[in-house]
C-alpha positions in Angstrom: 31.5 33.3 -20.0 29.0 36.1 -20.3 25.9 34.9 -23.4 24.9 37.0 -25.8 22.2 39.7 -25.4 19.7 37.3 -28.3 20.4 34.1 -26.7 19.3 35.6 -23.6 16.3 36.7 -25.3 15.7 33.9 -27.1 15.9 31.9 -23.9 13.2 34.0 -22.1 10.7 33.8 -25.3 11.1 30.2 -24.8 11.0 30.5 -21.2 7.4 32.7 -20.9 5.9 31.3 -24.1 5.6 27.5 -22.6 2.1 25.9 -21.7 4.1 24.2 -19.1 5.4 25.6 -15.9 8.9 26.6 -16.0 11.0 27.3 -13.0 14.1 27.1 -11.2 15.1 26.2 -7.9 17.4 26.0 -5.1 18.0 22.0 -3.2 15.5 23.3 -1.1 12.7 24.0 -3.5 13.0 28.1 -3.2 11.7 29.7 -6.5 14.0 31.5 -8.1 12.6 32.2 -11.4 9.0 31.2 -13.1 7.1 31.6 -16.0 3.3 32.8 -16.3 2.1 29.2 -17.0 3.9 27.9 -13.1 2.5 30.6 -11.4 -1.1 29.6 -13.2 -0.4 26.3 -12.0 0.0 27.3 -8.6 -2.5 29.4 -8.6 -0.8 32.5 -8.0 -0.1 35.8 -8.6 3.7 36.5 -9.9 4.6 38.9 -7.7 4.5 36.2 -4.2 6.0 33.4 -5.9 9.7 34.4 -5.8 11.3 33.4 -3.0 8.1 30.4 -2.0 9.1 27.4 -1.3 7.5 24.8 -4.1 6.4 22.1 -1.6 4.5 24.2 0.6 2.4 24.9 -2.3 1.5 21.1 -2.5 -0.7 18.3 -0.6 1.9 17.9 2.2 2.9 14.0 2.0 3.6 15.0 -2.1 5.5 18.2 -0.7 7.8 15.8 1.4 8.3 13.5 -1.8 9.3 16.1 -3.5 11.7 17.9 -1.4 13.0 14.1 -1.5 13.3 14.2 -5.2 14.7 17.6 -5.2 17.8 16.4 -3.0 18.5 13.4 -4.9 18.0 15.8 -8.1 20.5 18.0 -6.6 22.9 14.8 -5.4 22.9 12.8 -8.3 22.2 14.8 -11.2 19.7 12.0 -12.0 16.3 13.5 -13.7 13.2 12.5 -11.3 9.6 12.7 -11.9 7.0 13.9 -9.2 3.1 13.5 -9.2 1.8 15.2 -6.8 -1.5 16.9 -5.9 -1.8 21.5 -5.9 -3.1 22.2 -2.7 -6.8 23.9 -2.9 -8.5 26.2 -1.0 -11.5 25.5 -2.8 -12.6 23.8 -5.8 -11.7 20.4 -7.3 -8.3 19.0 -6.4 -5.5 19.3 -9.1 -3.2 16.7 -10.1 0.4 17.9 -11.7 2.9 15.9 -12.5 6.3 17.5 -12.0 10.2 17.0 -13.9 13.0 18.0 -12.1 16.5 17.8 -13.6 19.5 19.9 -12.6 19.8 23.1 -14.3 23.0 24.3 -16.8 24.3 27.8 -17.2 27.6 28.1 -18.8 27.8 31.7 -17.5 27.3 31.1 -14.2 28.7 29.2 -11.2 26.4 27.4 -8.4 23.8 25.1 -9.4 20.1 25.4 -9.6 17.3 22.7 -10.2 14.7 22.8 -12.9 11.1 21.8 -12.6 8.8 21.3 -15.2 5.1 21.4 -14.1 2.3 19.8 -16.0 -1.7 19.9 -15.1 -2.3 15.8 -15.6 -5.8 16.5 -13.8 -7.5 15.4 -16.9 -5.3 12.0 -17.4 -5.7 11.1 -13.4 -9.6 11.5 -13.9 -10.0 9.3 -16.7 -7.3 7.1 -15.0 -10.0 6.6 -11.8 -12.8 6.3 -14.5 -11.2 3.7 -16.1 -10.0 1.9 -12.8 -13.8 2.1 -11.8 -14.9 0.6 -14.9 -12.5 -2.2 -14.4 -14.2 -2.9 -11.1 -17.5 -2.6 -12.1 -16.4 -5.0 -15.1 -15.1 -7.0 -12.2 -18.0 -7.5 -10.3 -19.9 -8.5 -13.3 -17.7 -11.3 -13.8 -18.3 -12.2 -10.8 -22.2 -12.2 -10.9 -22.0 -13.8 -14.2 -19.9 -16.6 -12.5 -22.4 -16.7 -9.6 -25.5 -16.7 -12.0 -24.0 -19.5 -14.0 -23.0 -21.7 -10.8 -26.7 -21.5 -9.6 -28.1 -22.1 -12.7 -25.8 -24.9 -13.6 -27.6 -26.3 -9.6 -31.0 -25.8 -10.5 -30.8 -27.4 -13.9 -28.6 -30.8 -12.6 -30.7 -31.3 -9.4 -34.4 -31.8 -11.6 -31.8 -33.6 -14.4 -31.0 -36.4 -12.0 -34.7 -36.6 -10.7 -36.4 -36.8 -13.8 -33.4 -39.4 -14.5 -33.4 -41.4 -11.9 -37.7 -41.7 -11.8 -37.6 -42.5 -15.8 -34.9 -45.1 -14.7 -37.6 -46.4 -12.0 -40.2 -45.7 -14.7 -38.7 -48.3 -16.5 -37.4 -50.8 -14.4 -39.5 -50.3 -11.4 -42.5 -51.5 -9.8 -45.2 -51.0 -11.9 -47.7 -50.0 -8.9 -45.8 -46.8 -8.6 -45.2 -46.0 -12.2 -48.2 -43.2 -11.8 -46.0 -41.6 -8.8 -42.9 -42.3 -10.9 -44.8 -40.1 -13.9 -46.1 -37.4 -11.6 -42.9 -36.8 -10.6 -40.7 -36.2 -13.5 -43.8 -34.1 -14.4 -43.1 -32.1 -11.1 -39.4 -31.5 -12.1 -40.3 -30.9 -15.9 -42.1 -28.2 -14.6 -39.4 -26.9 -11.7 -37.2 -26.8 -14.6 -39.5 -24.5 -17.1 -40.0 -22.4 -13.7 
C-alpha cells in the first residue's frame, strides 16, 4: 500500500508544526525521524540527531528506564510513559516527560516506536515548591503542637499551686495564711509572666 502524495504531506505539516517533540524509533532508541520541537528539546542541532541513540541524550539511570520502556513498548504494544531528566552541559536541569507507543504505517513493513517529548520543567518545579511548602506547613504544625504542649505546662503547674494554697488558705493553719497568700501571689504573677 503506497499513501497518497497529500496524506503524506498532511502528515509532515502535522509532524513539524507540533510544540511537542515528535520522533520515531527503533527497540533500541535509534532516531529515525524528528521534528524541530525534539531536536529543541534535546538541545540539538538537526543535522546530529539522526541516527543518536535517545537515552544517551538523558540523565543515565532515566536513559536505562527508558530503554526499559522502549522494549516493553516494542514487546507488548502497551503505551508507556517516561519522566526523565535532559542531560545538561550547563544551565538548569530539564525535566521531560516522554510517551512511547508503537508506531503504525500501513505502507510499510517492520515496526518503529513513537515518542512524544514534553518539557514538564515548569510542572516538576512547582511540584518541589509545593512539596516544600507542605513541609514547611509540616513543621509548623509541629511547633504549634510543641507551643501549645508547653503552654498548656506552664499554665496547669501555677493552676494547681494557687489551687492547692487557696485550698490551705482556707482550711489551713491560720499562722501560715500570710505564706499561703504570698504564694498564690508568686504564681499569679508566674502566670502573667
Amino acid at each position: 500500500y503506497q499513501a497518497p502524495q497529500q496524506d503524506q504531506h498532511d502528515y509532515q505539516t502535522v509532524f513539524q508544526s507540533s510544540p511537542l517533540g515528535v520522533g520515531t524509533l527503533t527497540a533500541a532508541g535509534e532516531i529515525l525521524l524528528f521534528n524541530s520541537a525534539l531536536a529543541s528539546l534535546l538541545q540539538n542541532s538537526s543535522q546530529d540527531l539522526a541516527g543518536r541513540v535517545l537515552p544517551e541524550f538523558l540523565v543515565e539511570a532515566d536513559g536505562r528506564r527508558l530503554v526499559h520502556a522502549l522494549e516493553d513498548v516494542d514487546i507488548t504494544g502497551q503505551r508507556r510513559q517516561v519522566d526523565a531528566r535532559i542531560r545538561s552541559g550547563a544551565g538548569a536541569e530539564r525535566h521531560v516527560r516522554i510517551s512511547l507507543s508503537k508506531g503504525y504505517k500501513p505502507w510499510q513493513t517492520g515496526g518503529s516506536l513513537v515518542a512524544i517529548m514534553e518539557d514538564v520543567t515548569a510542572l516538576k518545579i512547582l511540584e518541589q515548591e509545593r512539596v516544600e511548602h507542605l513541609m514547611r506547613l509540616q513543621e509548623l504544625d509541629k511547633l504549634k503542637s510543641r507551643f501549645v504542649s508547653n503552654v498548656s505546662h506552664e499554665l496547669r503547674t501555677p493552676l494547681a499551686v494557687i489551687k492547692l494554697y487557696a485550698t490551705l488558705t482556707r482550711k489551713g493553719r491560720p499562722e501560715k495564711q500570710a505564706f499561703y497568700l504570698q504564694t498564690i501571689e508568686q504564681e499569679t504573677h508566674r502566670l502573667e509572666t
